[in-house]
C-alpha positions, -999 to 999 in steps of 0.1 A, spaced: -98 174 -116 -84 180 -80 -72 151 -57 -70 157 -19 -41 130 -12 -24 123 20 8 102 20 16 75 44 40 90 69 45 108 100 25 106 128 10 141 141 -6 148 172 -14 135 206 -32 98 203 -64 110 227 -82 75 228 -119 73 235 -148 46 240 -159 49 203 -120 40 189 -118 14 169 -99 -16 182 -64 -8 163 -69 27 169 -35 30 191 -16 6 165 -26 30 135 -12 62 160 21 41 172 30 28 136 4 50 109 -24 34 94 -1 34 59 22 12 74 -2 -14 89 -23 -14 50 15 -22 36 21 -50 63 -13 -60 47 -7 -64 14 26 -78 20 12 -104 39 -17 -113 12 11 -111 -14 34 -134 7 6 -162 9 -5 -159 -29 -7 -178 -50 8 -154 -71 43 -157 -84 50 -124 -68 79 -115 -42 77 -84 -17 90 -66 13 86 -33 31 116 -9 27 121 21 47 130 53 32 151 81 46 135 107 32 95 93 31 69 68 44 76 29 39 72 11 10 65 -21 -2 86 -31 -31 69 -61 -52 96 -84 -80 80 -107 -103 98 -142 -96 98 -151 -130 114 -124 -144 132 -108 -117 139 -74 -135 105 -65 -133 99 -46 -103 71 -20 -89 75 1 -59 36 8 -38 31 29 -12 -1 43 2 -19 69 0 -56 82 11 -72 101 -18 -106 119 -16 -109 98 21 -99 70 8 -69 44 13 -53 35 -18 -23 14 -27 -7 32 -52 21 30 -76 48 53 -63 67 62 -100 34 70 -117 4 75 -86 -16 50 -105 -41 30 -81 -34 1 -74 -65 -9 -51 -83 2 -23 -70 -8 7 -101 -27 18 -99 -46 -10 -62 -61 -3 -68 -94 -14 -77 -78 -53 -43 -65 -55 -23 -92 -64 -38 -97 -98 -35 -62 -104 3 -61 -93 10 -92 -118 -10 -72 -144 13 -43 -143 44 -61 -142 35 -80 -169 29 -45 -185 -9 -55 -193 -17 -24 -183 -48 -37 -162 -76 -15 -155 -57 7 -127 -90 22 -112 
């Protein structure tokens, strides 16, 4: 089955605003919508309970993305980026496209992310 996926990146097009834009509709155009979910998550994750670590990494060659290290166990890593499938935001693995969760459910994510790098194998979606 078919995905239509679009990858956080660059920004196309003139920003025309109008009375029916949403409020951040100018910050989604100056920095992409993909890079404000990202600064989401990393701010859930950073304030989790979680024992998860995390920043945003630019890439030279793609979109931004968030790379998350388990603190116990430091060699276990996972890199998410994010992506809008079928019209949807996603956080998404970036080795495997697995989903993570939707983006509008950011605050689910974390227990996913400790799932996977505990190599549960959590119910991806």
């Amino acid at each position: 089955m078919a995905r239509e996926t679009e990858k956080a990146g660059a920004i196309t097009g003139p920003m025309e605003s109008g009375a029916d834009d949403p409020p951040n509709a100018r910050l989604n155009h100056a920095v992409g919508a993909g890079r404000l979910h990202l600064a989401a998550l990393d701010a859930v994750l950073t304030h989790s309970e979680d024992a998860l670590s995390c920043g945003l990494v630019s890439q030279a060659d793609g979109p931004p993305v968030l790379l998350v290290v388990s603190r116990s166990d430091r060699a276990r890593s996972v890199i998410v980026g994010c992506e809008r499938v079928d019209g949807v935001w996603w956080f998404v693995r970036t080795d495997s496209d697995e989903r993570v969760a939707p983006v509008d459910e950011v605050e689910s994510a974390p227990a996913v992310l400790v799932g996977m790098l505990a190599g549960r194998g959590d119910d991806l979606r």
